[in-house]
N, C-alpha and C positions, 0 to 999 in steps of 0.2 A: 504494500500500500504506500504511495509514493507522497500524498497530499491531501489536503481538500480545494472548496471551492466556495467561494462566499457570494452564494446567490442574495438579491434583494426580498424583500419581505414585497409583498404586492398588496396592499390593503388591509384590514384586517380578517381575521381567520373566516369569519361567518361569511363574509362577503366573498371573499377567496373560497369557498369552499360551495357557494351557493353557484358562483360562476363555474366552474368545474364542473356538477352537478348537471347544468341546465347544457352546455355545451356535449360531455358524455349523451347526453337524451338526446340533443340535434343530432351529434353523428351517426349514434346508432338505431334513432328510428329513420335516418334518411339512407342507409343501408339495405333497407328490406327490401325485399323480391316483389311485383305487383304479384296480385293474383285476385282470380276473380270466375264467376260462372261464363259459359259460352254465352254469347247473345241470343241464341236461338234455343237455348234450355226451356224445353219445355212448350214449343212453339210448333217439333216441328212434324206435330197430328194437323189434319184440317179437321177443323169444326164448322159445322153446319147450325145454324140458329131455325127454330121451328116457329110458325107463326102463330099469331095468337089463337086463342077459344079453343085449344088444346088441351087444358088442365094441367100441364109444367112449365114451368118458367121459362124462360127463351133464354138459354145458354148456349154456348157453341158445343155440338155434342158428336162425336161421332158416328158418321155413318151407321146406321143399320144398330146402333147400339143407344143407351143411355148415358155413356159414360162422358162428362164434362172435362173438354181439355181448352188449352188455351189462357185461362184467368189464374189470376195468382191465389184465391180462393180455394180451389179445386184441390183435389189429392191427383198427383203426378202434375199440375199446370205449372208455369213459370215462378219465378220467383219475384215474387214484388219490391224487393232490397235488396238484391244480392252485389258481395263486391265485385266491381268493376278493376278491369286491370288500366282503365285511362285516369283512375284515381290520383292526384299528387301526393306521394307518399315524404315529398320532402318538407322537411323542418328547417327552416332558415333561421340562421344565429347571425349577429353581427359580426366583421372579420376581426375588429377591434377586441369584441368579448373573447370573441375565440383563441385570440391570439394571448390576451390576461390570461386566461383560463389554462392556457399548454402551459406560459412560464411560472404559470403559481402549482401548477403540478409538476415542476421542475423544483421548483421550489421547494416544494413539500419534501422533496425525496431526501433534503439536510436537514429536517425533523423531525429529531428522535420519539417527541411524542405522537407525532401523523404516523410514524414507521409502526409504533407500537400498537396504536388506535386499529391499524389494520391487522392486528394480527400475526407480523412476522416475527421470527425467534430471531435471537443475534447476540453474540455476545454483550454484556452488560458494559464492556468500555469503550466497546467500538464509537467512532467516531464517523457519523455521515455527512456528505455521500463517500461510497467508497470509491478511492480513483488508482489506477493498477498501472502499470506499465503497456505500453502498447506491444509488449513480448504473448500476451495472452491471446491474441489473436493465429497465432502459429501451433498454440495446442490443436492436437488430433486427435487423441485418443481421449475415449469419456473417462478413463480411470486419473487421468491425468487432469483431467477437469472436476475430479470429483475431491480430490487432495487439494489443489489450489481453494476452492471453496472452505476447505476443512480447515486451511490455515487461515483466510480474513475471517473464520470462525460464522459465517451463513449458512453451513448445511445442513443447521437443526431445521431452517425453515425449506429446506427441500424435501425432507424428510416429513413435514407437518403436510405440507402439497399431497409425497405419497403416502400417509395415514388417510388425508381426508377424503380420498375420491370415495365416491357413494353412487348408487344407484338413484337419480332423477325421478322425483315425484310426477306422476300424472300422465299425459297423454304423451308429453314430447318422448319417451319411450322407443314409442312407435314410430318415431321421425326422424332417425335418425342421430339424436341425440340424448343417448339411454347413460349416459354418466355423466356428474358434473365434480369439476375439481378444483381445487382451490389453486388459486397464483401463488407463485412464489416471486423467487428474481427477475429483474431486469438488469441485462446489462448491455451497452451501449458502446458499439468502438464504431470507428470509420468504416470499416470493413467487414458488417455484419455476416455474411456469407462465409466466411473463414472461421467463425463461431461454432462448428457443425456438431462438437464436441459436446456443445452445452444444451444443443437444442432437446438431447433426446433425453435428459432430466426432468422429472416431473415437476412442470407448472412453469417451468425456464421459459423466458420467450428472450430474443433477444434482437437488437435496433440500430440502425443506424442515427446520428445526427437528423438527416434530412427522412426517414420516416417516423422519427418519433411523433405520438400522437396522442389523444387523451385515453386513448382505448388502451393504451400500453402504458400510460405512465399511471392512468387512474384506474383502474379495473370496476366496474359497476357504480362508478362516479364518484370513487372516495380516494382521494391524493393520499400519499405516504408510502407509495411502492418500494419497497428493498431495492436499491438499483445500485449495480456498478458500474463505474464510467472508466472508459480507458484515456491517459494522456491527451491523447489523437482529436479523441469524441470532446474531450472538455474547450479542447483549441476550436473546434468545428461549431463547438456549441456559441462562442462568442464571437467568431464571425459572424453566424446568423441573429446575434442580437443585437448586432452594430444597427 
């Protein structure tokens, strides 16, 4: 561990944290997939309407039968609300907010009390953020990735990631996402793709400079991520705040 880094304080906590919050919601409900019924759900019987002094109602009814298709009403007719996939599913945030919102969750990640608030293990003296050598980028092997962790003393909170994975409440199951698992690390060099060692530890994700984003520094909208920055990434990082 080579140094730290003396990020500014952005406003006070409630408000930093409120913006963080609302931006995490812009980005990931303007992620979502449209979807929506066909337009022709349920349309596409022909019905015939009967004339009056009949004794039933003039419905559009099929040929030769009684059965009522076509109205939203009916059993098998259309659907009266169904979603549309020309729906705007985006959520627009200010670029201003958005942009508070990344450096106060940059922020966060040198506060040992946001680090704790979340949840991660770490030793009691450690000092954040952690900033490492840009020599970490050349590790290959996970066993070698799993020792360096063990030395800045963060792999209690790898190990909390592999306790907690659980079987997902409810329908998403069936959706293809039947487990959920808790974050652990971030960690951040120039040269994310050379990281390949770390990726495959439970709950690790790991970033470049230019994709860092709220989704990785805040995880369900709450700043204090474990993160470690390399030399490289720190230099990277204050160019982009110039």
């Amino acid at each position: 561990m080579k140094g730290e880094i003396d990020l500014p304080e952005v406003f006070d906590t409630d408000v930093r944290e409120d913006l963080i919050r609302r931006a995490f919601r812009a980005i990931s409900l303007s992620m979502r997939q449209p979807y929506g019924s066909s337009p022709l759900a349920g349309m596409r019987r022909v019905g015939h309407t009967t004339r009056p002094g009949l004794g039933i109602s003039r419905m559009p009814r099929i040929a030769g039968g009684s059965r009522v298709v076509g109205i939203a009403s009916a059993v098998g007719g259309k659907s009266a609300h169904s979603p549309r996939t020309t729906k705007n599913l985006y959520v627009k945030i200010n670029d201003r907010e958005r942009k508070i919102a990344k450096y106060s969750a940059i922020a966060l990640t040198a506060s040992v009390e946001a680090v704790k608030r979340r949840g991660h293990r770490f030793k009691e003296d450690l000092k954040l953020p952690i900033v490492v050598e840009d020599g970490v980028e050349g590790i290959s092997k996970t066993k070698d990735a799993i020792a360096l962790l063990k030395n800045l003393g963060v792999y209690d909170d790898v190990e909390r990631s592999r306790e907690g994975k659980h079987i997902r409440a409810g329908r998403g199951k069936m959706r293809g996402r039947r487990y959920k698992q808790p974050k652990s690390l971030l960690i951040v060099a120039r040269n994310s793709s050379a990281l390949r060692a770390f990726r495959s530890l439970p709950g690790v994700d790991v970033a470049s400079p230019n994709s860092l984003s709220i989704r990785k520094l805040a995880p369900g909208g709450v700043g204090g991520r474990l993160t470690i920055f390399t030399e490289g990434a720190i230099e990277s990082l204050k160019e982009v705040g110039q």
